[in-house]
C-alpha positions as CSV (number, residue, x, y, z in Angstrom):
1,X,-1.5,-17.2,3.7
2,X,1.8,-15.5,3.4
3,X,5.0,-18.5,3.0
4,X,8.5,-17.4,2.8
5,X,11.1,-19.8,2.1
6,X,14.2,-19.5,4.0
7,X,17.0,-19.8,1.5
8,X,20.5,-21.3,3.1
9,X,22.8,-19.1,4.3
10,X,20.3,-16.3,4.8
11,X,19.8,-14.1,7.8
12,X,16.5,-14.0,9.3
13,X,16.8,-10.1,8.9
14,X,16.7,-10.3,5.2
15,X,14.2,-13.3,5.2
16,X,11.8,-10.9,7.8
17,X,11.9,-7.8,5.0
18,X,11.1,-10.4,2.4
19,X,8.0,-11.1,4.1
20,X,7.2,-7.2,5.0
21,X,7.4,-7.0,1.8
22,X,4.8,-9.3,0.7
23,X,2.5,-8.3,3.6
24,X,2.4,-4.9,2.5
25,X,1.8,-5.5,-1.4
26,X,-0.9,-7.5,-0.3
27,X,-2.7,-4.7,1.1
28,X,-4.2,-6.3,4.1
29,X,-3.4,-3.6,6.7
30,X,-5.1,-0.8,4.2
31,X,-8.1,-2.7,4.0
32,X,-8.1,-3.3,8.0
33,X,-7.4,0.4,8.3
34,X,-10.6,1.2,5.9
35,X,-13.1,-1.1,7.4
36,X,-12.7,0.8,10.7
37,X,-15.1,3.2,10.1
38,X,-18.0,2.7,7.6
39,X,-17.2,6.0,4.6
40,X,-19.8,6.4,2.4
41,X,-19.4,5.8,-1.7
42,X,-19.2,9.2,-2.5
43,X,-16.8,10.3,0.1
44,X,-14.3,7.8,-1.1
45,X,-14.9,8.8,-4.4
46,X,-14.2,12.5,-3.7
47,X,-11.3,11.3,-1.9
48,X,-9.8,9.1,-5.1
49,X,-10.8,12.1,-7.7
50,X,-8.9,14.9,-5.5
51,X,-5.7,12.5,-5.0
52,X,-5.3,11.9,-8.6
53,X,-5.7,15.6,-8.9
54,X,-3.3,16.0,-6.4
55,X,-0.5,14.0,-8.3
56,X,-1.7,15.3,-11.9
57,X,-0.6,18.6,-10.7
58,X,2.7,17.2,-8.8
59,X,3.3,15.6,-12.4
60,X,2.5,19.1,-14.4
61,X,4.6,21.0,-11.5
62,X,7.9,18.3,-12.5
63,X,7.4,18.5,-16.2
64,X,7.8,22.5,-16.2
């Protein structure tokens, strides 16, 4: 469970992007998103493997 503090003299703006914040490094939407649909083992593999591949060659494209 997510608890943000309210610090004194603090909008609720700025206390309300604190705690997007936190929800979203916690990843619980992601995971929501990804148990939608049952995806097999090796599809999500194939998926991480040509991502990294993706930004290797971003990476190799910026260094030149």
């Amino acid at each position: 469970m997510l608890v943000i503090q309210v610090k004194e003299n603090e909008t609720i703006d700025k206390a309300l992007k604190r705690f997007k914040k936190k929800f979203e490094k916690t990843g619980v939407l992601k995971q929501l998103r990804s148990r939608t649909f049952f995806e097999k083992k090796s599809i999500s593999r194939r998926r991480t493997v040509l991502r990294a591949a993706y930004r290797q060659t971003l990476q190799q494209a910026e260094n030149n």
